[in-house]
C-alpha positions as MATLAB code, in Angstrom:
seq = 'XXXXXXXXXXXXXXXXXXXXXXXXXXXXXXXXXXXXXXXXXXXXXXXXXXXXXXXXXXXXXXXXXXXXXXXXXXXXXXXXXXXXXXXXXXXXXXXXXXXXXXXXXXXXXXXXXXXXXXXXXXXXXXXXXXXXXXXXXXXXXXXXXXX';
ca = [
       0.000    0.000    0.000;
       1.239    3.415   -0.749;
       0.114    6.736    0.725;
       0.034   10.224   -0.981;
      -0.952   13.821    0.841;
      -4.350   14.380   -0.728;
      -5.394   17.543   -2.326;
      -2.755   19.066   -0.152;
      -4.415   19.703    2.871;
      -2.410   17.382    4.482;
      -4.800   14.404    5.259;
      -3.250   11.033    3.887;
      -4.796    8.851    1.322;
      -4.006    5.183    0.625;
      -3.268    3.674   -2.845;
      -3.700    0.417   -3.474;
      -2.324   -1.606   -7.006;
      -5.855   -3.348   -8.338;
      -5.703   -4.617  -11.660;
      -9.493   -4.554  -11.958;
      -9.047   -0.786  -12.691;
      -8.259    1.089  -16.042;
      -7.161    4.575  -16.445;
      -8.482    6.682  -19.375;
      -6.611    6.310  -22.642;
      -5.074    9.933  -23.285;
      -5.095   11.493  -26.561;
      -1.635   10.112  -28.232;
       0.329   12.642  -30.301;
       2.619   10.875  -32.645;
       6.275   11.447  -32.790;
       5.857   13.308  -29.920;
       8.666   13.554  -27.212;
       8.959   14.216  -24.079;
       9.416   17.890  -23.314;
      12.596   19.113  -21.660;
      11.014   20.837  -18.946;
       9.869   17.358  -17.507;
      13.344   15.728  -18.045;
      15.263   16.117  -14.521;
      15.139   14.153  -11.451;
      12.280   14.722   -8.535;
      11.564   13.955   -5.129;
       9.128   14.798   -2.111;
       8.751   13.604    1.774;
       6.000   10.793    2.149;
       4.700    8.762    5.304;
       4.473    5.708    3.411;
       6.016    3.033    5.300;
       6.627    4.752    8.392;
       8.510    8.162    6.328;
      10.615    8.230    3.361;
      11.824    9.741    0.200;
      10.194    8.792   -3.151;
      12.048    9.679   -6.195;
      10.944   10.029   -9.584;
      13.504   10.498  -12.987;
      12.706   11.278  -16.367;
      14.760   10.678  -18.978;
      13.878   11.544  -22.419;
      11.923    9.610  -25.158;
       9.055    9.010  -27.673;
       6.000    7.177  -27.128;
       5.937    3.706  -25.731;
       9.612    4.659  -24.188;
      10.129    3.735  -20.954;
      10.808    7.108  -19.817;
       9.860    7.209  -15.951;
      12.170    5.180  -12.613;
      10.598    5.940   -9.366;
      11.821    5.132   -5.859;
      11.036    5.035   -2.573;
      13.564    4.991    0.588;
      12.118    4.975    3.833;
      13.831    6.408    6.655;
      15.756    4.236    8.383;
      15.871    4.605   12.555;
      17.300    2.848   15.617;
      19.810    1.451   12.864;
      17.367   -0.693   11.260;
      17.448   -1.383    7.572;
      14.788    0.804    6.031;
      12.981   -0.139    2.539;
      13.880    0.476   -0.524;
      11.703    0.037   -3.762;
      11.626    0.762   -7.565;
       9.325    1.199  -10.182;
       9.690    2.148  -14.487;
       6.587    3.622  -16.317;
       6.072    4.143  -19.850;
       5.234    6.983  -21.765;
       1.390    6.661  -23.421;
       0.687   10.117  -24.021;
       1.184   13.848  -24.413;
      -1.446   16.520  -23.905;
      -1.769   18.359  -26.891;
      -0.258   21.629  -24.908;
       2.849   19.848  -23.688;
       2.300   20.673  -20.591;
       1.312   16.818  -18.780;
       2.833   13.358  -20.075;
       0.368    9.978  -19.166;
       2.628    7.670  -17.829;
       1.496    3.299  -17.765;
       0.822    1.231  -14.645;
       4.258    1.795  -13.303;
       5.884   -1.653  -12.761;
       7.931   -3.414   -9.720;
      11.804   -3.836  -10.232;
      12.880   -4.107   -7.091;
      11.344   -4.024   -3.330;
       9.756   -6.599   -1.188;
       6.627   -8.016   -2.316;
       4.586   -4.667   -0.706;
       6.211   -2.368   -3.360;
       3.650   -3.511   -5.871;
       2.751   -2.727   -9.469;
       1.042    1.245   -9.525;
      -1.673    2.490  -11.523;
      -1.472    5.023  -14.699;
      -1.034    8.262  -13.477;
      -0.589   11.675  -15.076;
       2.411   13.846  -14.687;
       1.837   17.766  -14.636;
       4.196   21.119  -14.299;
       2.497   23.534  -11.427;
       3.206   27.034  -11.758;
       5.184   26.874   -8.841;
       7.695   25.181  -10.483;
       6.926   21.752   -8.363;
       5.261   18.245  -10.585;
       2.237   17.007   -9.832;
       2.028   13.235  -10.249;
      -1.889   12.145  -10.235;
      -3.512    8.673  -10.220;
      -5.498    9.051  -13.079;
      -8.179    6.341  -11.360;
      -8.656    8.046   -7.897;
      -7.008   11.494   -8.326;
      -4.987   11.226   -5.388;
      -1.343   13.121   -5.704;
       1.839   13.627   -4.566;
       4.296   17.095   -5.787;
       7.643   16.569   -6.072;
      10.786   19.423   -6.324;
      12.984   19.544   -8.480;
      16.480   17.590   -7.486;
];
């Protein structure tokens, strides 16, 4: 189970991988790339398994790339080994304006058996400068800095 901050206000949310549930197919724009303004590396502060960091990167590439490697590293106390999983998305769409990229069910590559498989979110640029990364099914969210 994963937990974002929901519509900011602080209150937590939980997120649960169900395969049972689709996300809208986004409007595809062909030969499309990713724009440079998403390509760096993020992070934010989440509780999720007792407090950690999650990470997102985006690298560049076309449709269908994998473009997206998440991670999460909880905080590690009393000397105890903390958690540390990772996910890869693909790219499946471009708004029209440039200004979000639909990203796949993101996918387990490494973690315990609780870092499962994620659902299709959407990734957008707030004008403060911060990305907004939305489950498309529940629109629950989590804003990352930039690195």
């Amino acid at each position: 189970m994963f937990t974002l901050l929901a519509a900011g206000i602080g209150a937590v949310a939980p997120l649960m991988a169900n395969d049972s549930n689709s996300s809208p197919s986004p409007t595809e724009v062909s030969g499309s790339s990713v724009p440079t303004v998403f390509r760096h590396k993020w992070s934010t502060i989440t509780d999720e398994y007792g407090g950690g960091t999650r990470t997102l990167t985006i690298r560049k590439g076309e449709l269908h790339d994998e473009i997206l490697t998440m991670e999460f590293d909880s905080f590690q106390e009393d000397g105890k080994s903390g958690i540390h999983c990772s996910w890869k998305g693909y790219l499946t769409g471009i708004s029209e304006s440039k200004d979000a990229l639909h990203i796949s069910r993101t996918t387990r590559l490494d973690g315990p058996s609780r870092c499962s498989n994620g659902r299709a979110t959407t990734l957008t640029l707030l004008p403060n400068g911060k990305l907004r990364r939305t489950v498309d099914a529940d629109n629950t969210y989590l804003d990352y800095a930039r690195h």
